[in-house]
C-alpha positions in Angstrom: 72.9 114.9 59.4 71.9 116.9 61.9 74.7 118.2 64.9 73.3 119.5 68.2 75.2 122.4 69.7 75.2 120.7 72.8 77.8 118.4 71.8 80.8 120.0 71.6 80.9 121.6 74.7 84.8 122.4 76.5 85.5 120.5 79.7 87.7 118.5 82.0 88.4 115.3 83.0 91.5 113.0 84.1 92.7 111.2 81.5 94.8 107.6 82.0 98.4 108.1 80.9 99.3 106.9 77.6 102.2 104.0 77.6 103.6 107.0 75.2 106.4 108.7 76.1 104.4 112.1 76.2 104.6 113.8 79.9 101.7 115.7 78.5 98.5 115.1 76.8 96.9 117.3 74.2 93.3 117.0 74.6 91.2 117.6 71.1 87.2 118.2 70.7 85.8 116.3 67.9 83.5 118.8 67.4 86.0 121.7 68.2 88.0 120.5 65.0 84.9 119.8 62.8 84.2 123.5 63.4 87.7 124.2 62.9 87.3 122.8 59.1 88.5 119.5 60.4 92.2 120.4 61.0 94.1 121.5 64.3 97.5 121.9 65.5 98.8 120.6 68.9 101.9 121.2 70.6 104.8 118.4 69.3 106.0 115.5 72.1 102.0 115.6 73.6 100.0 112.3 73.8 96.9 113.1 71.2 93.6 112.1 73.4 90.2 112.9 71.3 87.2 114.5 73.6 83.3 114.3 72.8 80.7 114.6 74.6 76.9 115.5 75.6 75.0 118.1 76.9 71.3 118.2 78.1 69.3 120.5 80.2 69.0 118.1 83.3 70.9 114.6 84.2 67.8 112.7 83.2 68.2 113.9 79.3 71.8 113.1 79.7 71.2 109.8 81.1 68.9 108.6 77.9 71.5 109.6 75.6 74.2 107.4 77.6 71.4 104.6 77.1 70.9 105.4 73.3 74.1 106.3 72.1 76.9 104.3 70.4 80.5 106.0 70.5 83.1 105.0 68.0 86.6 106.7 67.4 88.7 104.8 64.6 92.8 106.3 64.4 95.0 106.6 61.0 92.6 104.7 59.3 92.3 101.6 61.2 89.3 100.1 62.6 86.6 101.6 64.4 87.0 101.3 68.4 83.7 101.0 70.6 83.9 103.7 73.2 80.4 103.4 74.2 81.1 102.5 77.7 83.8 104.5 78.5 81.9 108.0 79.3 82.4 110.2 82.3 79.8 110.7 85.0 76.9 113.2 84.3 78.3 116.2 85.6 77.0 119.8 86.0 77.7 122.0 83.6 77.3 125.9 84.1 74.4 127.6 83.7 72.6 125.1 84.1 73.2 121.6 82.2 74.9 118.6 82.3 77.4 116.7 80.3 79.5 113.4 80.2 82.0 113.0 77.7 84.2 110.6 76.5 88.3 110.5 76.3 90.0 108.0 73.7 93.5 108.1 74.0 95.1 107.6 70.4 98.6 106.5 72.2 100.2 108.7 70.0 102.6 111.8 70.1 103.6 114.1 67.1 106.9 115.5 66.0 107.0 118.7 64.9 104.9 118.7 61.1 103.6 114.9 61.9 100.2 114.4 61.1 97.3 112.4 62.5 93.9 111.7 61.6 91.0 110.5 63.8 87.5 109.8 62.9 84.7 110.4 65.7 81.2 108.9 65.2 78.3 109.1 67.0 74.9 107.9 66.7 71.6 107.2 68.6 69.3 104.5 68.3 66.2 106.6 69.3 64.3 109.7 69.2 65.8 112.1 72.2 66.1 115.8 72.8 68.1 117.7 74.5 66.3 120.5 76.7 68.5 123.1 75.6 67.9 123.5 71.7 64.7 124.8 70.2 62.8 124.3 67.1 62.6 128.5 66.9 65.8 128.8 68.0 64.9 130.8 71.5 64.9 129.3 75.0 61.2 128.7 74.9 59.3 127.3 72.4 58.9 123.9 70.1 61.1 121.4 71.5 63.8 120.1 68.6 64.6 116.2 69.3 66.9 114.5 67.6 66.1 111.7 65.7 67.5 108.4 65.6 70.9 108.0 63.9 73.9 109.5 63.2 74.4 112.7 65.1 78.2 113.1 64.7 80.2 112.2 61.6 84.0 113.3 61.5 87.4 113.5 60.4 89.9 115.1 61.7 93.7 115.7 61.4 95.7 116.5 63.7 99.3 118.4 63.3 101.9 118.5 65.8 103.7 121.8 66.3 
């Protein structure tokens, strides 16, 4: 399996409210916690909303991942969801890139020492690169494309706070 860098980038979007009784959300990275080891804390009495997303040296790039990608998010053990649809806008993303991610709102909110656990996939169904990762690891040089397939396997738990 092979992760791209690009994918776990930080940003922002508006979220829907969770029919939850949180008043705030708790957003986690997929790829944040994978890095973490797979395990993060979040404040107690927040709605738990998983983030991934994409990043890509120009819209185009972006684009042809939306087109090739299939999202799925799966919560507590239950069946995988199909988020595939529900990404952001391409949006810039300093210095330089862009990125659209998608939110999955798990409708649920810890108590203090409760435990969650999501499971983020993601996968292409072609060949694509990115424009900002490299074969040789510099800027310039042999382009490093991403092959068809799974791209993004995790699990992670959540704890509240």
């Amino acid at each position: 399996m092979r992760i791209l860098v690009a994918i776990g980038l930080v940003g922002t979007a508006l979220v829907a409210a969770s029919p939850a009784a949180a008043t705030n959300q708790s957003v986690v990275g997929a790829y944040g916690c994978f890095l973490n080891g797979g395990h993060v804390y979040r404040p107690a009495g927040t709605d738990i909303v998983v983030r991934q997303g994409w990043a890509a040296k120009n819209g185009g790039l972006v684009q042809d991942w939306l087109n090739a990608q299939t999202t799925t998010f799966a919560v507590n053990g239950g069946a995988p969801v199909n988020a595939s649809d529900s990404h952001t806008s391409i949006q810039g993303y300093p210095p330089g890139g862009f990125v659209s991610y998608v939110f999955y709102d798990t409708g649920i909110v810890l108590v203090p020492g409760e435990s969650m656990t999501f499971h983020t996939v993601q996968s292409i169904s072609r060949r694509l690169l990115d424009g900002i990762v490299f074969a040789d690891g510099g800027d310039n040089g042999k382009p490093l494309f991403a092959e068809a397939g799974t791209q993004l396997d995790v699990t992670c738990t959540v704890t509240g706070y």
